[in-house]
Backbone as CSV, one residue per row, in Angstrom:
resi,resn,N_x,N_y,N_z,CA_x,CA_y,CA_z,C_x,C_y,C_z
1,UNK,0.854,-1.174,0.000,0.000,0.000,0.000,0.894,1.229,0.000
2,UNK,0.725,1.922,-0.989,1.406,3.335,-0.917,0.863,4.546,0.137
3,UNK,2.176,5.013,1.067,2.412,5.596,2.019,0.786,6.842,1.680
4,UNK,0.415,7.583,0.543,-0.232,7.901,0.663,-1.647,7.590,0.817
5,UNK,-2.150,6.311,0.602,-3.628,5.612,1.110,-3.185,5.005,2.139
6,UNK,-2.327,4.859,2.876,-1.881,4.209,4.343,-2.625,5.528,4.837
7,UNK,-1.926,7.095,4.986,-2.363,7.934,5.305,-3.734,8.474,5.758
8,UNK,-4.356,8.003,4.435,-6.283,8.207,3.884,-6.691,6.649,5.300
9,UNK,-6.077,5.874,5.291,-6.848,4.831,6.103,-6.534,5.514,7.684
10,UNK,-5.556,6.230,8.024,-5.385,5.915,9.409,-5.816,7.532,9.834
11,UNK,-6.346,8.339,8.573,-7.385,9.393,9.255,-8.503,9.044,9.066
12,UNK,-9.112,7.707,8.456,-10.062,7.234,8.331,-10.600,6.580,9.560
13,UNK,-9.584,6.046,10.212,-9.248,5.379,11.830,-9.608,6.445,12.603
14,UNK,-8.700,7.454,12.839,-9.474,8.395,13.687,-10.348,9.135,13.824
15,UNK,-11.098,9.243,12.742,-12.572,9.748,12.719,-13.902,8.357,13.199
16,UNK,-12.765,6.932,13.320,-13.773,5.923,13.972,-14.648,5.200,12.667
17,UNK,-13.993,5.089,11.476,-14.322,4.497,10.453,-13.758,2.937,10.559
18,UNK,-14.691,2.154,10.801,-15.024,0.739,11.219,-13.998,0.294,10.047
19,UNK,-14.155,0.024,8.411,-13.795,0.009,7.128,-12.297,0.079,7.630
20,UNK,-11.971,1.226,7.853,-10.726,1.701,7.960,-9.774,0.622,9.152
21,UNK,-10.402,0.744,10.224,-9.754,0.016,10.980,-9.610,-1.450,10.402
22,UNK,-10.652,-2.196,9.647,-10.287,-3.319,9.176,-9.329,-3.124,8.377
23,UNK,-9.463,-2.272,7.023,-7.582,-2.397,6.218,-6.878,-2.199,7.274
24,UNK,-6.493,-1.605,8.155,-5.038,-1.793,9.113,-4.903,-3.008,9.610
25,UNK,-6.208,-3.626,10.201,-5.896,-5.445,10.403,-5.317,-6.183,9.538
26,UNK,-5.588,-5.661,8.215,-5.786,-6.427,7.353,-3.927,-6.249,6.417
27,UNK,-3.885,-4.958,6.927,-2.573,-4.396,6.313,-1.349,-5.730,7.558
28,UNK,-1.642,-4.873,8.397,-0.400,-5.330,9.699,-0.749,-6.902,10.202
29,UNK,-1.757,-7.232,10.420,-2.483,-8.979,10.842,-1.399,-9.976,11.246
30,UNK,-0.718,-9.870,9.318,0.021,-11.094,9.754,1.539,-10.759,10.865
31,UNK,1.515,-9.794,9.586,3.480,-9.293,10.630,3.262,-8.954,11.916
32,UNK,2.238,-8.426,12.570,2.284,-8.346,13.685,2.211,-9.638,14.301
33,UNK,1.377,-11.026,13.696,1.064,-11.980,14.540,2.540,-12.373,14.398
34,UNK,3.133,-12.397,13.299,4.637,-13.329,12.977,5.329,-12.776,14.192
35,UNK,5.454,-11.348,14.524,6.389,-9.975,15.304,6.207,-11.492,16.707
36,UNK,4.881,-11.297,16.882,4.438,-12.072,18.595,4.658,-13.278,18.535
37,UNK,4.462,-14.109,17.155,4.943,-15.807,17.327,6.127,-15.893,17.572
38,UNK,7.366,-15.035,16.518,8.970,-15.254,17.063,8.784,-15.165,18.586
39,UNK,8.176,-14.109,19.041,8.670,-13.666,20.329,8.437,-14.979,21.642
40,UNK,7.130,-15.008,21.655,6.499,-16.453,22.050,6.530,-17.679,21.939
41,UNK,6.808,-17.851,20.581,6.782,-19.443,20.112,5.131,-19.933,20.941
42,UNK,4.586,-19.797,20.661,3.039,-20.130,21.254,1.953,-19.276,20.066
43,UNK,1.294,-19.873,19.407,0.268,-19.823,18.331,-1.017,-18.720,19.671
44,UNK,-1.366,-19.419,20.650,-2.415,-18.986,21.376,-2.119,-17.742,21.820
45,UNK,-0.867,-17.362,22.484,-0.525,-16.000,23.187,-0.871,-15.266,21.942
46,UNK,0.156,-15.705,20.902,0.195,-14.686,19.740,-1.007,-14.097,19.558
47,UNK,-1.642,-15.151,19.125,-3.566,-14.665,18.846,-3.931,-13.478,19.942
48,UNK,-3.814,-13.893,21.195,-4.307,-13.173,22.117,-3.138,-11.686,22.306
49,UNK,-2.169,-11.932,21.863,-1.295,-10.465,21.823,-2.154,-9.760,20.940
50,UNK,-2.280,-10.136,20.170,-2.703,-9.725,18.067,-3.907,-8.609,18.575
51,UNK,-4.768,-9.762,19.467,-6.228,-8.943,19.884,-6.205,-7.975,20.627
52,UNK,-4.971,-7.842,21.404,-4.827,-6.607,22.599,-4.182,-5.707,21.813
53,UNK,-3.286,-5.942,21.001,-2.735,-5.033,20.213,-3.608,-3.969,18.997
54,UNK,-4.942,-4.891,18.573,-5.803,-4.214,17.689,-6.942,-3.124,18.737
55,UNK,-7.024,-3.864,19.611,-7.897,-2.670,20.781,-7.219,-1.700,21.094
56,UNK,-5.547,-1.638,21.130,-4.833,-0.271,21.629,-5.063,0.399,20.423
57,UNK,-4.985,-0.145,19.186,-4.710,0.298,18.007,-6.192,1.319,18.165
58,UNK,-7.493,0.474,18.250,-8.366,1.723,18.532,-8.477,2.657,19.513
59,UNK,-7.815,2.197,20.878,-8.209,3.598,22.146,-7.383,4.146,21.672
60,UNK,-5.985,3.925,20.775,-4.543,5.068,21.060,-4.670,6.062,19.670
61,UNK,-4.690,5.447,18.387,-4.859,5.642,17.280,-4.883,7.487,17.357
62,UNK,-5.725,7.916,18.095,-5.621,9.372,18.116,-4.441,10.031,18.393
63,UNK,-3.646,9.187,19.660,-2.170,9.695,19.483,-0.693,9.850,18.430
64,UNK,-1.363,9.132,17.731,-0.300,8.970,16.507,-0.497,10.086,15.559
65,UNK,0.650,11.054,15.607,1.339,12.292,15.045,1.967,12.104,14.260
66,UNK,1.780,11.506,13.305,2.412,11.536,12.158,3.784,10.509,12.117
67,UNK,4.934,10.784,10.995,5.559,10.203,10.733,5.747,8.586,10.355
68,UNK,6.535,7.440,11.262,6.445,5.970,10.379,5.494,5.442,11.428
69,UNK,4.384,5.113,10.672,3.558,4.265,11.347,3.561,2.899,11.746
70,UNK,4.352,2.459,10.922,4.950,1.096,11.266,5.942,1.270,12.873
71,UNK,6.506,2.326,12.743,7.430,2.118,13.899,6.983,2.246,15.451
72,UNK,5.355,3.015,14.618,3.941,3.734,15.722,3.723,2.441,16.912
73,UNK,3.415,1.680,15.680,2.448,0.633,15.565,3.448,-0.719,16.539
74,UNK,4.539,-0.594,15.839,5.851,-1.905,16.542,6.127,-1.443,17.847
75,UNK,6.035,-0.159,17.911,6.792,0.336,19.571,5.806,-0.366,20.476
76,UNK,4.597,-0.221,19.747,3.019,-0.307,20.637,3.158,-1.682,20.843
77,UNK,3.322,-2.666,19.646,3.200,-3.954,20.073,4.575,-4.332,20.801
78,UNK,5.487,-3.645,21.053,6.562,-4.210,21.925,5.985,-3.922,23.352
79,UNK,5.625,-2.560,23.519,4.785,-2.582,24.899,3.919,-3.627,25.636
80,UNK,3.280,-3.788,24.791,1.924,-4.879,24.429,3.097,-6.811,25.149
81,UNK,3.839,-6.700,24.498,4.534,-7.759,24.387,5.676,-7.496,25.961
82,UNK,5.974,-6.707,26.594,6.498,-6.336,27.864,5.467,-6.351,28.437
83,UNK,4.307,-6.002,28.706,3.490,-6.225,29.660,3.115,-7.411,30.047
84,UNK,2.904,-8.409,28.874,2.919,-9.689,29.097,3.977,-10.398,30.166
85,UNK,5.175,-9.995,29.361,6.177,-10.954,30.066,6.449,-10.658,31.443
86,UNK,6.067,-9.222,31.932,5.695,-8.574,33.598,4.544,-9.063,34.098
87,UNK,3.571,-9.750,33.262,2.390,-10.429,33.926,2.667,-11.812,34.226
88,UNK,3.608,-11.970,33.147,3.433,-13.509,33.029,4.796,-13.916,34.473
89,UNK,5.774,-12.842,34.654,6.558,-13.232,36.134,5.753,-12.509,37.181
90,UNK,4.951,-11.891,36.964,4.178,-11.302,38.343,3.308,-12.932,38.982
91,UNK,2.359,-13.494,37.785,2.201,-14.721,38.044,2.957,-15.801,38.679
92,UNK,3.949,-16.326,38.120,5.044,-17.368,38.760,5.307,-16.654,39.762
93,UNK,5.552,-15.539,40.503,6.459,-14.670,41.324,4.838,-15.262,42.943
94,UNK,3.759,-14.840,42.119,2.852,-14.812,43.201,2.554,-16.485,43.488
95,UNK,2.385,-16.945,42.721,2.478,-18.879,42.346,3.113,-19.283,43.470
96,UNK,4.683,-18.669,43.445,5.633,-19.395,43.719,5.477,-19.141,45.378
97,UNK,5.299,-17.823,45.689,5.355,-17.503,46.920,4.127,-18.289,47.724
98,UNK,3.218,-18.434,47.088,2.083,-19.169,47.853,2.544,-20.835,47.846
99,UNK,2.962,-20.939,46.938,3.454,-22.345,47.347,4.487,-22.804,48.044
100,UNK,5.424,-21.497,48.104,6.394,-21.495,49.782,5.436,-21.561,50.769
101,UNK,4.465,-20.525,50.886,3.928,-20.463,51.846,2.963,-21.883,52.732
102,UNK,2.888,-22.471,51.204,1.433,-23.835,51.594,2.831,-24.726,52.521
103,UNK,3.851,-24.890,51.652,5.067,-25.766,51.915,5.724,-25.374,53.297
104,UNK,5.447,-24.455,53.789,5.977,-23.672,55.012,5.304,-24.032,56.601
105,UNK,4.073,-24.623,56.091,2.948,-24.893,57.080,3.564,-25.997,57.867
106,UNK,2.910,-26.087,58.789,3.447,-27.314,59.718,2.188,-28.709,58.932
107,UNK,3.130,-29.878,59.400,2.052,-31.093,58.533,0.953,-30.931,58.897
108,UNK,0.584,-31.359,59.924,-1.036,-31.232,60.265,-1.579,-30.363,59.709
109,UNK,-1.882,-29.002,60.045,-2.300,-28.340,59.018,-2.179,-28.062,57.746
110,UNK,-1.050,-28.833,56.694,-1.087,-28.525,55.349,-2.228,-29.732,55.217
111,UNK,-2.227,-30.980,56.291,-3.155,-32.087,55.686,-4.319,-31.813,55.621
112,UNK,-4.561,-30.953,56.698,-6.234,-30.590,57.520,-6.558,-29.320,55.774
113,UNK,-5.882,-28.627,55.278,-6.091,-27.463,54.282,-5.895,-27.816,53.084
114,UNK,-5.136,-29.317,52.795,-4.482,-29.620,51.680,-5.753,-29.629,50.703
115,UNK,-6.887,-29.837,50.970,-8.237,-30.182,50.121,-9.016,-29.205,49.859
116,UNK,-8.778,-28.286,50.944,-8.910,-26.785,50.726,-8.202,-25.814,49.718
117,UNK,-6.704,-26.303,49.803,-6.224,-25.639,48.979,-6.139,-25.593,47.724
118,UNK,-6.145,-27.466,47.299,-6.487,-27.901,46.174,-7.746,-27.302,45.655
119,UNK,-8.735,-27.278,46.108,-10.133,-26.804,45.190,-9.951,-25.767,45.466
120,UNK,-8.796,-24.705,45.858,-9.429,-22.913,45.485,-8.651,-23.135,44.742
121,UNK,-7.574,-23.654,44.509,-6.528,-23.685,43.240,-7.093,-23.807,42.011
122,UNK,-8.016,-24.847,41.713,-8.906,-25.486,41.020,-9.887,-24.426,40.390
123,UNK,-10.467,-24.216,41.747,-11.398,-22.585,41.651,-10.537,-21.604,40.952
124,UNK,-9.797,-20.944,40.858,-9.046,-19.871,40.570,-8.806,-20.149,39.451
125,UNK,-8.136,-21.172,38.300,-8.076,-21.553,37.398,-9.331,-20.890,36.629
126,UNK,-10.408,-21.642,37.521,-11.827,-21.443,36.550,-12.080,-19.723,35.881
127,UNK,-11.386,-18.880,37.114,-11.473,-17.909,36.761,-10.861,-16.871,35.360
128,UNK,-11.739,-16.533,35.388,-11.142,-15.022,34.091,-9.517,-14.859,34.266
129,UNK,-8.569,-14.669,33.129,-6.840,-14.476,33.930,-6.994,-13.335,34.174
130,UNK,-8.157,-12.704,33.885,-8.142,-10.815,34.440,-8.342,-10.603,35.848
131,UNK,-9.293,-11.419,36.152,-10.747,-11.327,37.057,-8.787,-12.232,38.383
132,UNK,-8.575,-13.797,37.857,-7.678,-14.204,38.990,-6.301,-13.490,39.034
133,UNK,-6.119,-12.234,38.173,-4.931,-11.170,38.667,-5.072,-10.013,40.006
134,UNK,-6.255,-9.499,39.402,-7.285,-8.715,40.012,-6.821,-9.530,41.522
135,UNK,-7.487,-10.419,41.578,-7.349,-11.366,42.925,-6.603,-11.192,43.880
136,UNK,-5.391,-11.834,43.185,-3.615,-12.384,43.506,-3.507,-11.023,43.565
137,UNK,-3.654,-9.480,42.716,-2.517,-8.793,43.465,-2.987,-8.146,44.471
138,UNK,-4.793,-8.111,44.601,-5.436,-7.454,46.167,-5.199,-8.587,47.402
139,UNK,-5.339,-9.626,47.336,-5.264,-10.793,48.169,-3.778,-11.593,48.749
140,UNK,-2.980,-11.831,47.806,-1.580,-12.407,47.624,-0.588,-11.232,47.713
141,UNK,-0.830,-10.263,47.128,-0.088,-8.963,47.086,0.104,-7.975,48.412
142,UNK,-1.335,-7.706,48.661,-1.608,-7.329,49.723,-1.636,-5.526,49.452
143,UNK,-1.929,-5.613,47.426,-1.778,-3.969,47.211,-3.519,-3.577,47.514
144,UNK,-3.884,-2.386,47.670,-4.616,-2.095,47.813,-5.344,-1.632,46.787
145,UNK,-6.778,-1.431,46.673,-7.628,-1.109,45.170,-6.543,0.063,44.865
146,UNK,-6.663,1.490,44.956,-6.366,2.175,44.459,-4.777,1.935,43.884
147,UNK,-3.783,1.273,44.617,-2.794,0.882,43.985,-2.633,0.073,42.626
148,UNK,-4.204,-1.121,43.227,-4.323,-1.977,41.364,-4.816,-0.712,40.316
149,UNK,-5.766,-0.277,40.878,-5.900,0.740,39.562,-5.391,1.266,39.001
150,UNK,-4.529,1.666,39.521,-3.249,2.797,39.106,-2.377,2.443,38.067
151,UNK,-2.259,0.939,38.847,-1.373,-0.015,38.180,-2.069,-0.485,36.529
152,UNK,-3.416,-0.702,36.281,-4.328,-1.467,35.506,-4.714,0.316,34.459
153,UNK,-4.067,1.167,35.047,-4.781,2.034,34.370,-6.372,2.175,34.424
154,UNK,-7.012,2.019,35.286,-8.502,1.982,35.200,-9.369,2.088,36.621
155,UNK,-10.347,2.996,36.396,-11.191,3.677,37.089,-11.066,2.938,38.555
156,UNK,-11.152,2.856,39.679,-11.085,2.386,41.277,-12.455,2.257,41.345
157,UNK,-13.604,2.055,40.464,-14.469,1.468,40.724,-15.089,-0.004,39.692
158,UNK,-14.149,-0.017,38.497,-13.814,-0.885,37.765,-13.543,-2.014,38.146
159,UNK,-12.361,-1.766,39.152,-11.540,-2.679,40.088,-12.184,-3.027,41.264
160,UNK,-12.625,-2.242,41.425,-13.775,-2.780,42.569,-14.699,-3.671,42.246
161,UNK,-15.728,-3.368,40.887,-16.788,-4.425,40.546,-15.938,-5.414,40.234
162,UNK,-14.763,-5.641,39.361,-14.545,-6.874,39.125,-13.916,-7.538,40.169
163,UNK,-13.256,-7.390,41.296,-12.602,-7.930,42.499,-14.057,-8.282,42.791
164,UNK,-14.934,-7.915,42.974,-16.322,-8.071,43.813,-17.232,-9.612,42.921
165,UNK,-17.067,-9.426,41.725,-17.410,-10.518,40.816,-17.053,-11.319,40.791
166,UNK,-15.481,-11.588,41.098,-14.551,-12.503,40.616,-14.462,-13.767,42.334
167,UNK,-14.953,-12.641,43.755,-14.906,-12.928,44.872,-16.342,-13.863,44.756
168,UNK,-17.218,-13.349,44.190,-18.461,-14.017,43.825,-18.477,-15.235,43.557
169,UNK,-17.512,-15.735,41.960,-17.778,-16.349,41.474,-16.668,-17.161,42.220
170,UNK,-15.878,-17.302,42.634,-14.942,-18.032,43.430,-15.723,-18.358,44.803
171,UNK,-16.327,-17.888,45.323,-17.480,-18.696,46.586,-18.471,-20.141,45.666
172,UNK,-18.801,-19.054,44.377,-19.895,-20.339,43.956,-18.933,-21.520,43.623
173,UNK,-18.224,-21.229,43.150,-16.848,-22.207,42.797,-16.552,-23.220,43.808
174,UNK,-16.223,-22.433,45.188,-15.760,-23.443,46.128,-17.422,-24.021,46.945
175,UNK,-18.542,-23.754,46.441,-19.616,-24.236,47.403,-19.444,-26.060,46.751
């Protein structure tokens, strides 16, 4: 596509032209998915990078001032692709510590909890990976709402309904 209908599509984007945003999927799709498969080696993340990366592409899209859009667009999905890999050791990091912690217990009580612990484990799985972050970093973390928000970028009452949902659905879970 010549630099000048690249142009025509991505003010077509910010005026919120549906059309438009599909040629940019349609332009970037693959190289971006290829950009996230090298990085990953995992077909599924990739997919799921691809999809977070096309939603920034619509909230941010207004910020992009001109110049190489490709380089707009790659910085974004490297972000996209660091946040992951800070989620994905925030996970093991919180994993790991709770399973010092189960391992730390005296026997009797890991035996008397062991069935306990197993089905919230079980439970938590079931959950959303949004909804069981949310969780782990108010619960395991010990940060407070306004700290996740801050952190999540998003409203302190956002974080509230979904901690409140996710606490929900993890009771029906363990009944």
């Amino acid at each position: 596509m010549a630099q000048r209908d690249l142009e025509q599509v991505i003010i077509g984007c910010k005026r919120g032209d549906e059309a438009c945003f599909s040629q940019l999927v349609e332009i970037y799709g693959k190289r971006c998915f290829g950009y996230f498969f090298r990085l990953t080696g995992s077909r599924t993340t990739s997919e799921d990078l691809l999809s977070e990366l096309f939603v920034k592409l619509v909230e941010k899209i207004g910020t992009y001032r001109g110049g190489s859009f490709d380089g707009w667009l790659f910085a974004t999905a490297s972000n996209i692709f660091h946040d992951h890999l800070r989620f994905k050791q925030r996970q093991t990091r919180l994993l790991d510590e709770h399973s010092q912690r189960i391992r730390s217990q005296p026997a009797s009580t890991e035996k008397q909890d062991d069935g306990d612990a197993d089905r919230l484990q079980d439970a938590l799985k079931q959950l959303d990976s949004d909804v069981r972050e949310l969780i782990m970093m108010r619960y395991y973390s010990q940060l407070s709402f306004k700290e996740i928000s801050q952190l999540r970028r998003e409203p302190i009452g956002t974080t509230l309904s979904k901690v409140h949902r996710g606490l929900k659905r993890l009771r029906e879970l363990m009944r």
